[in-house]
C-alpha positions as CSV (number, residue, x, y, z in Angstrom):
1,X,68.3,156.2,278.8
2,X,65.6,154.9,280.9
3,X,63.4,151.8,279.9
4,X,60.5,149.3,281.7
5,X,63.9,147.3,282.7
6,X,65.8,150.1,284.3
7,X,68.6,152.2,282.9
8,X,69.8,151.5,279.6
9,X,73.8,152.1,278.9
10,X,74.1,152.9,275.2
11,X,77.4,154.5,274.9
12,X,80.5,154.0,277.2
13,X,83.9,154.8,277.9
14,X,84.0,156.6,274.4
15,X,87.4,158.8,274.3
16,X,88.4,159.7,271.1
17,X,89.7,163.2,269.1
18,X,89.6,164.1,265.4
19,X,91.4,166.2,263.7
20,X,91.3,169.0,261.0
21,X,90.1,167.3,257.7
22,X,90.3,163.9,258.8
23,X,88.2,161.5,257.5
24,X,86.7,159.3,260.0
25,X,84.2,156.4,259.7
26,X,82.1,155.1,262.7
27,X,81.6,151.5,262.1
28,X,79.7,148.3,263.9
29,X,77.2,146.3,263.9
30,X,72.9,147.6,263.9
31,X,72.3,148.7,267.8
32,X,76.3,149.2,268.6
33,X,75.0,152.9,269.2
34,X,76.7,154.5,265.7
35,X,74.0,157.0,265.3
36,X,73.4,158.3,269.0
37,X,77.2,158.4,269.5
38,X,77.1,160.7,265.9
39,X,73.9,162.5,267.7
40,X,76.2,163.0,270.4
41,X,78.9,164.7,268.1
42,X,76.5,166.8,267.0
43,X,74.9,168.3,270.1
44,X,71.7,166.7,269.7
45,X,71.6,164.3,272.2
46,X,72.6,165.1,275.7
47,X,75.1,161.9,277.6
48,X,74.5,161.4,281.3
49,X,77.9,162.6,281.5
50,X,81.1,163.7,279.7
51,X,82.2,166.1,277.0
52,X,82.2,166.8,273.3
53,X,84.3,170.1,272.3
54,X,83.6,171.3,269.1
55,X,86.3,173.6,267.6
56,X,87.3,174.6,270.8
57,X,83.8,174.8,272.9
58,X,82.5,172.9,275.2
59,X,78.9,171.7,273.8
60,X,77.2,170.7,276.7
61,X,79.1,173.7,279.0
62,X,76.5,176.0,276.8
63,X,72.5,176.1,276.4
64,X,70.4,174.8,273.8
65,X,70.2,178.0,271.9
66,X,74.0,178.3,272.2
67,X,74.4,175.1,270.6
68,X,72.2,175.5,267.8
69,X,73.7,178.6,266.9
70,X,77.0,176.5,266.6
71,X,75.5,174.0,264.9
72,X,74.6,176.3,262.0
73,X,78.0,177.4,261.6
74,X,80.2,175.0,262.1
75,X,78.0,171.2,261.3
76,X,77.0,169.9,258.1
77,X,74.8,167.0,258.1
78,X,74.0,164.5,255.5
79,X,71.4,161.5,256.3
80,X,69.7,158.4,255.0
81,X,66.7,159.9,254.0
82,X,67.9,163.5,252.5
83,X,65.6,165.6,254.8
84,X,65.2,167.7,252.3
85,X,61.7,170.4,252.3
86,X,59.6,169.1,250.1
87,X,58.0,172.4,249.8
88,X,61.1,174.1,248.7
89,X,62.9,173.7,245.3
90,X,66.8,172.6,245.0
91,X,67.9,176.2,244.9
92,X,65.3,176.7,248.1
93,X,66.3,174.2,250.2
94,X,70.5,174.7,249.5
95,X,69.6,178.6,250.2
96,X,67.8,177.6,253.5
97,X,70.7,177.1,256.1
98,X,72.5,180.6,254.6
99,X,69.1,182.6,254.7
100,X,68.8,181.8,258.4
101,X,72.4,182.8,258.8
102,X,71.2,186.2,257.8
103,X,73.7,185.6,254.4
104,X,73.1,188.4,251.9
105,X,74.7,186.0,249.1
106,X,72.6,183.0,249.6
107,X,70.9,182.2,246.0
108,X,74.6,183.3,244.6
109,X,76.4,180.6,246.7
110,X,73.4,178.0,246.7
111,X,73.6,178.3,242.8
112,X,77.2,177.9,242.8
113,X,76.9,175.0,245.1
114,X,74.0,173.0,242.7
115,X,76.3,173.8,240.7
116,X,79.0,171.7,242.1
117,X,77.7,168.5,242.6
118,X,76.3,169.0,238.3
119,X,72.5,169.9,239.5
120,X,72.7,173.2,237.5
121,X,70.0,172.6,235.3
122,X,67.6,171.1,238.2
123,X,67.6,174.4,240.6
124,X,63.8,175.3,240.5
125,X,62.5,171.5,240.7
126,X,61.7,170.0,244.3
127,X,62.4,166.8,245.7
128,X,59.4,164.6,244.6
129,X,60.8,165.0,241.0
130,X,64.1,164.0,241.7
131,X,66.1,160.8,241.7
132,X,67.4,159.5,244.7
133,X,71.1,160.5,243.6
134,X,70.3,163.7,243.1
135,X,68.2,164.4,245.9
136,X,71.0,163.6,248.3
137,X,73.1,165.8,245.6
138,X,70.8,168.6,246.8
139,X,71.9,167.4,250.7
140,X,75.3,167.0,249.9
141,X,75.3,170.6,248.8
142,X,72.8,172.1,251.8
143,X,75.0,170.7,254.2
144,X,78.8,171.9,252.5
145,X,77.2,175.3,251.2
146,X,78.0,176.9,254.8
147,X,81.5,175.6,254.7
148,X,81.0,173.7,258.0
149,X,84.4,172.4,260.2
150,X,82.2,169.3,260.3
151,X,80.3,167.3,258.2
152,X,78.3,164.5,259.9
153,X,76.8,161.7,258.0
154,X,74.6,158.9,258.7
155,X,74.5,156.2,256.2
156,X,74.7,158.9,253.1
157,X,74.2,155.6,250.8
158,X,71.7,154.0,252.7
159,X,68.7,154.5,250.3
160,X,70.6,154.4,247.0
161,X,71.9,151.8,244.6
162,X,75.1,150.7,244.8
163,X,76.2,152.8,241.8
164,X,74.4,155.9,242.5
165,X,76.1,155.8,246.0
166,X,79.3,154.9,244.4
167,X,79.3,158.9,242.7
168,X,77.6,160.3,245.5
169,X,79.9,159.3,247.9
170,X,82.6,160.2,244.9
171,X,81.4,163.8,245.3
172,X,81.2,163.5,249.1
173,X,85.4,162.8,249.5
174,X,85.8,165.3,246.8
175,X,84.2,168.0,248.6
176,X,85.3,167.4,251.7
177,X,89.1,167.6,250.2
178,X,87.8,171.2,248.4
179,X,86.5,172.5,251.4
180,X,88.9,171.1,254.2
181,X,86.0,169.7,256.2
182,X,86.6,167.3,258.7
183,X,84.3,164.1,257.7
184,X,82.3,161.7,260.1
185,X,80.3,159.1,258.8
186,X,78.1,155.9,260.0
187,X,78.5,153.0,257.5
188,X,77.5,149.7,257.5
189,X,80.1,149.8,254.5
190,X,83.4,148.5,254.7
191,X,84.2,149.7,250.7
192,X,83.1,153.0,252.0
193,X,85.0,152.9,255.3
194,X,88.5,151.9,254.3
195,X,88.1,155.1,252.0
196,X,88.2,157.2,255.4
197,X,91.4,158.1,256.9
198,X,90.3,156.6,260.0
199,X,88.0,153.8,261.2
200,X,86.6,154.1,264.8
201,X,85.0,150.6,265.8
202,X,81.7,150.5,268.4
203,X,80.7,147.4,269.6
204,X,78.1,147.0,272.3
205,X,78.6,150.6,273.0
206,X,82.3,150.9,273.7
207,X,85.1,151.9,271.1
208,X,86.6,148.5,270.0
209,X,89.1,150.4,268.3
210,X,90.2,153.4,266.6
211,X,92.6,153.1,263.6
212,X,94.1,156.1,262.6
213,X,96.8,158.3,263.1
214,X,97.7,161.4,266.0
215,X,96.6,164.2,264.9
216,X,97.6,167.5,266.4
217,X,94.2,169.4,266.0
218,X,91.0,168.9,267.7
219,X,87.6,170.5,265.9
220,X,85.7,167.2,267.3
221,X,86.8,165.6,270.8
222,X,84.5,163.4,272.9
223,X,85.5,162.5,276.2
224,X,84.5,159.8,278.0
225,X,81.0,158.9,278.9
């Protein structure tokens, strides 16, 4: 990125892959560049150079359009602040991602979902009436509803208490085992991180290190940038 000073280096020399159903957590310290390398991940944000393939494709080989359209199918997200519609009920906002994927059985599975992470009896209520814990319950089950290859979270525990977090990131691991996503998450954390299968450490921009084991299957691969 460009600044008053010149260019700005964020993120460099970051090589790593991820495997099917690994569970992987991105940790350093505030303005290591956790979140833009997670942007990065997810197509969001475009590096100066390099490549991120995604199940196969090549994200920044395709157009915008393209790799939205992937997105939707194949990225779950979960942040800090739910981003939930505060216009839509639970059942609404969970029904939101499958209605725009033209999905016939949307309130069936976004019932079925709620359900899931024990919401059942809060479906028609919207998020100003709901606790923190259950409005990133609500997220938690907008984002794994589309069965997504890839769920990306940034600091899913950020804006709860420590025992609300505690079951919400409970339900998270528990999900992603269900569902044979492959998990990425920011944390500031280190309970939550030595939960993950894998730590990938970014200091000053640069993988520090990457604890984990080969794996032979490659939904998420960054190459350098």
């Amino acid at each position: 990125m460009l600044d008053s000073s010149g260019r700005i280096d964020i993120l460099r020399d970051i090589d790593f892959v991820l495997k099917a159903r690994e569970t992987a957590a991105i940790v350093g310290a505030s303005g290591s560049g956790k979140s833009t390398l997670l942007s990065i991940i997810a197509g969001l944000d475009t590096p100066t150079r390099g490549t991120v393939r995604l199940v196969g494709r090549d994200l920044f080989a395709m157009s915008e359009d393209q790799r939205a359209a992937l997105r939707a199918q194949q990225i779950g997200f979960v942040f800090q602040s739910f981003q939930l519609l505060g216009n839509l009920t639970a059942l609404e906002n969970v029904m939101l991602p499958l209605e725009l994927a033209d999905r016939r059985d949307a309130r069936r599975a976004a019932t079925e979902m709620l359900a899931r992470v024990g919401l059942s009896e809060r479906l028609g209520h919207y998020p100003r009436v709901l606790s923190g814990g259950e409005q990133q319950r609500v997220a938690l089950a907008r984002a794994f509803v589309v069965r997504p290859a890839v769920l990306l979270a940034d600091e899913p525990t950020g804006s709860l208490d420590f025992a609300t977090g505690e079951r919400v990131m409970e339900l998270m691991f528990d999900l992603n085992r269900e569902l044979g996503t492959t998990l990425v998450l920011v944390t500031h954390d280190s309970a939550i991180a030595s939960r993950c299968q894998r730590r990938i450490i970014i200091e000053a921009g640069r993988v520090l290190a990457g604890l984990a084991d080969a794996g032979s299957m490659e939904p998420v691969s960054p190459q350098p940038f």
